[in-house]
N, C-alpha and C positions, 0 to 999 in steps of 0.2 A: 068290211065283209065278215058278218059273225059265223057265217055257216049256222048248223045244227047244232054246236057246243062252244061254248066262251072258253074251254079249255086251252085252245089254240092263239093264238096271237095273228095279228096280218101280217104276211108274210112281205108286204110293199109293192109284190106285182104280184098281179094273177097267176096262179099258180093250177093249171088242168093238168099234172102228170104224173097223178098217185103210180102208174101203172109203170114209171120207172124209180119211182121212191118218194115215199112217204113222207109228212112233215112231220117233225117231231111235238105234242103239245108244248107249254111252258113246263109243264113240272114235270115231264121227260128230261127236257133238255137242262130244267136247271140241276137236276138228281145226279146227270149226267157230267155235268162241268162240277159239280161238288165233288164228285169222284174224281174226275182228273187233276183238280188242288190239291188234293187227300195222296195221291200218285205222287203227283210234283213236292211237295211237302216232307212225303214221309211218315204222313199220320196215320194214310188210312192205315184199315187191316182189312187182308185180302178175303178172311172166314167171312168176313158179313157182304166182300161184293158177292163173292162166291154163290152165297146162300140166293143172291136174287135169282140164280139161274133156276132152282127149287120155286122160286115161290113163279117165276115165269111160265115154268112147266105146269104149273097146279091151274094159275091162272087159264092158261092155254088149252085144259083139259075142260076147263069151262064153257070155253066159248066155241070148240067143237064138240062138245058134250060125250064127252071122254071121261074116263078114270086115268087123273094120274099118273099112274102105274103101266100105261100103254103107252105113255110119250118117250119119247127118246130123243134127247138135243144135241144137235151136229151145227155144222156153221155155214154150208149152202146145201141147196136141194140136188144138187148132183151128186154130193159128197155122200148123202143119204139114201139116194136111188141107186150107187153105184154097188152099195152093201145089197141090197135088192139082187140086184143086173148079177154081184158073181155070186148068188146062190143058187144059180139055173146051173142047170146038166147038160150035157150033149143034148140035141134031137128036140128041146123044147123048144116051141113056137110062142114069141111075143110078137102083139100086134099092138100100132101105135099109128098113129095119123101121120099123114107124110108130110105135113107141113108144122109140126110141134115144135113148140119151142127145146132148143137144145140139151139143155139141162136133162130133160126126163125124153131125150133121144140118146145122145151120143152113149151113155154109157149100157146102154143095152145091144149098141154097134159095136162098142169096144168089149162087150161077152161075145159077142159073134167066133172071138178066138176060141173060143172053148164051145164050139161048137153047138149053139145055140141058132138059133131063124127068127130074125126079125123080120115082119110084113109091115110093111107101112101102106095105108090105103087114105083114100082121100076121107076129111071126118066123116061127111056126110054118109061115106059106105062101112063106119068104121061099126056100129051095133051085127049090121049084116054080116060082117067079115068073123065076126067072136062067136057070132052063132052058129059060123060054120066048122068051131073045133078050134079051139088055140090052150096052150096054156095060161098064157098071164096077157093081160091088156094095162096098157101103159096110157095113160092120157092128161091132159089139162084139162083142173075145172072149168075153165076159162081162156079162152085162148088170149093169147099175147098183143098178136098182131093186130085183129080182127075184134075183142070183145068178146067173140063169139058163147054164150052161154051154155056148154055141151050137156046135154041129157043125159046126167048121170046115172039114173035111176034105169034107163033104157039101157044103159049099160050093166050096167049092174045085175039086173036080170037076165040078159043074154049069157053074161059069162057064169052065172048061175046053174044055169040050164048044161053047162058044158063041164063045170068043174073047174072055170080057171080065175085064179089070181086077178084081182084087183089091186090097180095101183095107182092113185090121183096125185096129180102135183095141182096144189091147189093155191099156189104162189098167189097168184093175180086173182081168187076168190076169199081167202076168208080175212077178215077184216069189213069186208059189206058184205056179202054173199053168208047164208045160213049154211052150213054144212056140217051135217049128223056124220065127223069120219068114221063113225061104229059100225057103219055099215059099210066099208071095204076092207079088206087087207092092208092097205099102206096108205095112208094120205100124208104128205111130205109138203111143209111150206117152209119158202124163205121171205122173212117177215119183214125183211126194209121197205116193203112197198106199204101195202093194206094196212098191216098192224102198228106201220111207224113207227119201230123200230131203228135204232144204228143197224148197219150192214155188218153181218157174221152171224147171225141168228140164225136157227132153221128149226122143224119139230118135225119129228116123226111118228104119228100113230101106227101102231101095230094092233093087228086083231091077233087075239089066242090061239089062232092056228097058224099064222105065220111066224110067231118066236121063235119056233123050235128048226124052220128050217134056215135063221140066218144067222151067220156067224162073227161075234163081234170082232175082226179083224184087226181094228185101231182102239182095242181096250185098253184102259192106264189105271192110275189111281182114280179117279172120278169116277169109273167104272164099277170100282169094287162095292161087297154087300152092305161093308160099313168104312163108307168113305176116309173117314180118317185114321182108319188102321190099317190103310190098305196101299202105304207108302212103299214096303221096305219087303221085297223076302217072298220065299213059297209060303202056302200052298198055292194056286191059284183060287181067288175067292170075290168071282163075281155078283152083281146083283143078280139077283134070280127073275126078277120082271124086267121089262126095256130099258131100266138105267145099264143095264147090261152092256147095250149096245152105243152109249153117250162116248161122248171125247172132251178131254178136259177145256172148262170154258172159254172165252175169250171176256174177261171180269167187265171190261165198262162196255161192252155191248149188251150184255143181259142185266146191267143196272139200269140200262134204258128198257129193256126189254119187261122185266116185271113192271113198270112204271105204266109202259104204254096202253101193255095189256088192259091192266085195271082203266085206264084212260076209257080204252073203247067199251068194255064191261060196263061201267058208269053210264054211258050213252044207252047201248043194248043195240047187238047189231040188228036184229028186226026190223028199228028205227032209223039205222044208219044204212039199211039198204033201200027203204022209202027215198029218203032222202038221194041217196045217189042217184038210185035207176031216174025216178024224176024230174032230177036234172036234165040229163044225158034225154030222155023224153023230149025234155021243153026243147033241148037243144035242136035233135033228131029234130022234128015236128017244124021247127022254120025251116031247116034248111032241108026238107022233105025228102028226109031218110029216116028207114026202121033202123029206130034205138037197140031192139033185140033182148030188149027188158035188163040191160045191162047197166053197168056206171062206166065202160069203156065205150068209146063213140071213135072209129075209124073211118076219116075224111078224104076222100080226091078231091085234089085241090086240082087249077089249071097255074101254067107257067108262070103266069100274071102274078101269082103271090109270090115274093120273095119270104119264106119261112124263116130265115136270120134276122127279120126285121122285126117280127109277132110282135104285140104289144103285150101278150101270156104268155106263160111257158108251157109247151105239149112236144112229142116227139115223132118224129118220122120213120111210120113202120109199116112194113109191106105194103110199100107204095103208097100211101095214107099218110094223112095227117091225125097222130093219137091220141084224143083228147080222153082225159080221164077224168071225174068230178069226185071228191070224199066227203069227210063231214064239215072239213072248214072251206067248203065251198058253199056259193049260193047263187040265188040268181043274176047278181051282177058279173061273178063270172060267165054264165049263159048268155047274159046282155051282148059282153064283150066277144068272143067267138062270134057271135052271130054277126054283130054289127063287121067285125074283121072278115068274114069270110064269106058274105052275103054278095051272091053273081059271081062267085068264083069257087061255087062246087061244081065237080063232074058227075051227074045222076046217072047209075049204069042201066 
């Protein structure tokens, strides 16, 4: 099964479940085990794993079409949103879908203490709700459970119109999905899934008006303006753009990280979101459900399938069975779902 790029290897069984983690390519993963010998050994030196966290970030500005200079690297999407969540003040109003994934929930609940309003409304009323006055709108590109492809553009102009804050977790979109983050305040990924990545990764775009109102909280040396003098001693002497807000790396996750990136660069997501949503289509289209233009495809199944047994591997989310296609996918995985699940979907 070559998928869209020979980069990749066959995995040995069908594998539908980028939407809880990501395959690694071969030259991810061998970059990856070269570093952990170089660990075990004693050879490596940590300056050069170090540096891939730089060239990830650079990469990563790429492929949201960013500068740079506006990413900031953390190690999950909560950890990133939380810096977010306590820069609100008493009396501000955040509004967020009542069914979101937790990560870019809980910790806007957990500002509730300091006297913050969360509203959680269903997605579908969530443009309406921001129209009506909020400060900051919290949301997934893409929903977890469901696929579902939010209209971020519909958003975006609604809280336009009001003056509030934009903030996307874009976990489960970019990697296939196109997204220009220049156009919010915060878009926040964790990249084990889409961009196949190790797990610890994450990126945070900031836009030029939000800098100034967050506060790097968990600054170290990695933070400072000139990282390697920035060991030992006063003054304080941060980065002045979003490395500001970084925390010192976790070394062999971002040596997979700058790897991967380039990985998907080399393909061009453009190409890699043809390819998924099309799948997940061919798929939809047998078993006669709308795909939703996504590469996430959420199944009711009936009793009759035992899910332990699957001949692929997919995951079981809001009631669904969660099929997810990326670029070392192809049609023979589509064959296989179908043939497996065929007279025993629930059509609502």
């Amino acid at each position: 099964m070559p998928g869209l790029s020979g980069l990749w290897s066959n995995p040995g069984r069908s594998f539908v479940d980028t939407a809880s983690y990501g395959l690694p390519s071969i030259e991810t993963f061998d970059k990856l085990q070269g570093a952990l010998r170089q660990w075990k050994d004693g050879t490596g030196v940590w300056e050069v794993w170090q540096d891939a966290t730089d060239q990830a970030r650079r990469s990563f500005a790429k492929i949201v079409g960013v500068e740079s200079n506006s990413v900031t690297v953390g190690a999950s999407a909560s950890q990133l949103i939380g810096m977010v969540a306590s820069s609100l003040v008493k009396g501000q109003v955040v509004v967020v879908p009542e069914l979101e994934f937790t990560s870019n929930l809980f910790p806007w609940l957990v500002a509730e203490s300091n006297g913050i309003r969360v509203v959680p409304v269903p997605l579908e009323d969530l443009v309406d709700r921001v129209a009506e006055g909020c400060d900051l709108v919290a949301t997934s590109a893409v929903q977890s459970s469901t696929g579902e492809v939010v209209d971020l553009e519909a958003i975006r102009m609604a809280a336009r119109e009001v003056g509030a804050t934009t903030v996307v977790d874009a976990t489960q979109a970019i990697g296939w999905l196109p997204i220009e983050a220049g156009q919010f305040d915060v878009v926040v990924c964790s990249a084990y899934k889409w961009l196949c990545t190790p797990r610890g990764v994450a990126y945070m775009t900031i836009s030029d008006r939000m800098r100034p109102r967050l506060t790097p909280t968990s600054a170290g040396w990695f933070a400072g303006e000139v990282v390697h003098d920035s060991y030992y001693g006063l003054p304080l002497r941060l980065a002045k753009d979003a490395r500001r807000f970084d925390i010192s790396p976790a070394w062999f996750s971002w040596v997979g990280a700058a790897s991967a990136n380039l990985d998907l660069l080399s393909v061009g997501i453009e190409k890699i979101h043809d390819h998924n949503v099309a799948l997940t289509a061919k798929l939809a289209q047998a078993l006669d459900l709308d795909s939703q233009g996504s590469a996430i495809l959420s199944i009711k199944v009936d009793e009759s399938l035992d899910t332990a047994t699957l001949p692929f591997q997919a995951s079981s989310r809001g009631g669904g069975l969660r099929v997810s296609f990326h670029l070392y996918n192809d049609l023979d995985d589509v064959d296989l779902v179908f043939e497996t699940l065929k007279g025993k979907v629930i059509i609502d």
